[in-house]
C-alpha positions as CSV (number, residue, x, y, z in Angstrom):
1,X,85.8,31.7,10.4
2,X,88.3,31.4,13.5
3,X,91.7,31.9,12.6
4,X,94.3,29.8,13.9
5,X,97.2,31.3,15.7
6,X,99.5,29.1,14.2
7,X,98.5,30.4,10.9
8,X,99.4,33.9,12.1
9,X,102.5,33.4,13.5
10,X,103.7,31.2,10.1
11,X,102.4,34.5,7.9
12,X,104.2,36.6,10.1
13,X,107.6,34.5,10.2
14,X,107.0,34.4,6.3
15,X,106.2,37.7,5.1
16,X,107.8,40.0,8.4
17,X,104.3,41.9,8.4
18,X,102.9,42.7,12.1
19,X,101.0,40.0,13.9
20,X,97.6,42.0,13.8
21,X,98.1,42.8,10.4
22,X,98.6,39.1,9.6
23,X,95.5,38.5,11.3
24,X,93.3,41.1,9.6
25,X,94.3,39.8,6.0
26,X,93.6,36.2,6.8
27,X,90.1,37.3,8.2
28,X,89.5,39.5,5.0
29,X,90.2,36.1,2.2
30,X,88.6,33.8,4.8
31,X,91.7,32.0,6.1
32,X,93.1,31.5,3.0
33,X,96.8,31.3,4.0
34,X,98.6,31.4,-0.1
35,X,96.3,34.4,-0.9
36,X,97.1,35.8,2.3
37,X,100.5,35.5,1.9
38,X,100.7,36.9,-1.7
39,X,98.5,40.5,-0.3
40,X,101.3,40.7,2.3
41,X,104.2,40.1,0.3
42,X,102.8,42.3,-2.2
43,X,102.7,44.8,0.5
44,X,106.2,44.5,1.9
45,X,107.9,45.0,-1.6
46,X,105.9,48.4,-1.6
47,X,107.7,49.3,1.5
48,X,110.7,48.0,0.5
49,X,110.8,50.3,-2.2
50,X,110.2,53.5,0.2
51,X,113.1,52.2,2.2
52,X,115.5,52.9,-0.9
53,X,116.8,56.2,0.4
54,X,118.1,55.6,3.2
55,X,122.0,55.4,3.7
56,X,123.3,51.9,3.9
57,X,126.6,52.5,6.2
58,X,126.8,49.2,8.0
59,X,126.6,45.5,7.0
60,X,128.9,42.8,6.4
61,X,131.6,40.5,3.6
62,X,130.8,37.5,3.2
63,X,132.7,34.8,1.2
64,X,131.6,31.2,0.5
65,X,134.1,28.7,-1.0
66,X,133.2,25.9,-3.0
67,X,134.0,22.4,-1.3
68,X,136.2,21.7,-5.1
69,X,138.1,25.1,-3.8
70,X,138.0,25.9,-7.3
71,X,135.4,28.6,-6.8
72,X,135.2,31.7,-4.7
73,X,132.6,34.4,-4.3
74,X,132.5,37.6,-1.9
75,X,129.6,39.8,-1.5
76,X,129.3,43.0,0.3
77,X,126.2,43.1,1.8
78,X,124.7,46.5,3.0
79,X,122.6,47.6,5.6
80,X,121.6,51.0,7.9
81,X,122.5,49.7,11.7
82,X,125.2,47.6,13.6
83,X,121.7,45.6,14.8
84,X,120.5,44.3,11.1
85,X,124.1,43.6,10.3
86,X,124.5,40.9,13.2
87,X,120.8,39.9,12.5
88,X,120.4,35.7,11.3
89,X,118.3,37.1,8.4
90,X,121.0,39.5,7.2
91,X,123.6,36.8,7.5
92,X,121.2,33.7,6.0
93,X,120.9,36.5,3.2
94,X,124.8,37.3,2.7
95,X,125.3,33.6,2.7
96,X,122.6,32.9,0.0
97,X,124.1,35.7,-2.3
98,X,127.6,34.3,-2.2
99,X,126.2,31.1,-2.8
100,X,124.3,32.4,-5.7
101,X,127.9,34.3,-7.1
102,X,129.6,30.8,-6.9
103,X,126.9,29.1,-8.7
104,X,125.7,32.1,-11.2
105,X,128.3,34.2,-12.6
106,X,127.5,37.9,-12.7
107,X,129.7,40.8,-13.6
108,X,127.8,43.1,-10.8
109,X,125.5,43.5,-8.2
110,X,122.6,44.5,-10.6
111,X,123.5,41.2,-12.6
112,X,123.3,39.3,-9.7
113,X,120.0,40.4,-8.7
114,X,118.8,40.2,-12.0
115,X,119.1,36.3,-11.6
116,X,117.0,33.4,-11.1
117,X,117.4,32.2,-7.0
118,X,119.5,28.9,-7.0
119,X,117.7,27.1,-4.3
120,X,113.7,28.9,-5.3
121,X,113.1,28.3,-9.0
122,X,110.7,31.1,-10.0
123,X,111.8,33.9,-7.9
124,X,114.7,36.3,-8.6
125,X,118.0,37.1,-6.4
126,X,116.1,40.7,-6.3
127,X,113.0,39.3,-4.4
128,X,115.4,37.9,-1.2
129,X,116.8,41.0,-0.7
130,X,113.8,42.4,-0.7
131,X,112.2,40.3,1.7
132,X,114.9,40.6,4.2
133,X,114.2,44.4,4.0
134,X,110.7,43.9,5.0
135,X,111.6,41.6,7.7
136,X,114.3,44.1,9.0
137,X,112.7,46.8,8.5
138,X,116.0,48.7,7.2
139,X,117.5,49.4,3.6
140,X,119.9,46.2,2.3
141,X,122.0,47.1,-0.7
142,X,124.1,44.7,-2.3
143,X,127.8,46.7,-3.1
144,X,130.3,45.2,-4.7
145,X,130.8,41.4,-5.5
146,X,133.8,39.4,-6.6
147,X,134.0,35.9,-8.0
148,X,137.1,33.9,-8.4
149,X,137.3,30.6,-10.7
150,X,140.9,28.8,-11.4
151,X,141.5,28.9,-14.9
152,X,139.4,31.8,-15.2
């Protein structure tokens, strides 16, 4: 079966796995891009979890408002170079965790991560982070997190 390069480079935007490594698993389930895509994945959180280690001295705050202004969140959002830190995918990811605080209240990071994803039903706060660290290819730790509701 020829694989179509289009299919590759989607797997590889979507899982962060290497471009000839995308290639060799859809050749091995016969261009079957879901079961391709769950092998990788599957992968990547095994790396992730190697990454855990490493010192997380760099990274980012960021807050998200709610357009009623009667909610706040701030997240502190981790990560091991300057590079990663100014990255789109770390920022999409600080974005969606202080979007998650607003919506979700949680007492803690390990609360928060613990939660369903707002905007994926079926896949936990816990599951982003770790597919930014496969696509970054650094350790992302979530540190502290504040939420803010008037009345509250």
């Amino acid at each position: 079966m020829k694989i179509r390069v289009d299919d590759i480079r989607a797997l590889r935007e979507s899982t962060g796995a290497p471009v000839m490594r995308a290639k060799q698993v859809l050749e091995e389930v016969g261009g079957d891009y879901k079961r391709a895509e769950e092998i990788l994945r599957k992968e990547g959180f095994e790396k992730s979890a190697k990454r855990s280690g490493r010192e997380t001295a760099n990274g980012l705050i960021e807050t998200y408002v709610h357009h009623s202004g009667k909610i706040a969140a701030v997240v502190e959002l981790l990560c091991e170079t300057d590079f990663v830190a100014r990255g789109e995918i770390f920022h999409d990811l600080a974005h969606n965790l202080a979007l998650q605080l607003a919506s979700s209240p949680a007492s803690d990071a390990d609360e928060l991560l613990a939660q369903e994803f707002i905007k994926t039903p079926g896949m936990k706060v816990d599951d982003l982070v770790k597919e930014a660290i496969v696509k970054t290819g650094e350790n992302i730790v979530v540190g502290r997190i504040y939420r803010v509701e008037i009345g509250k």
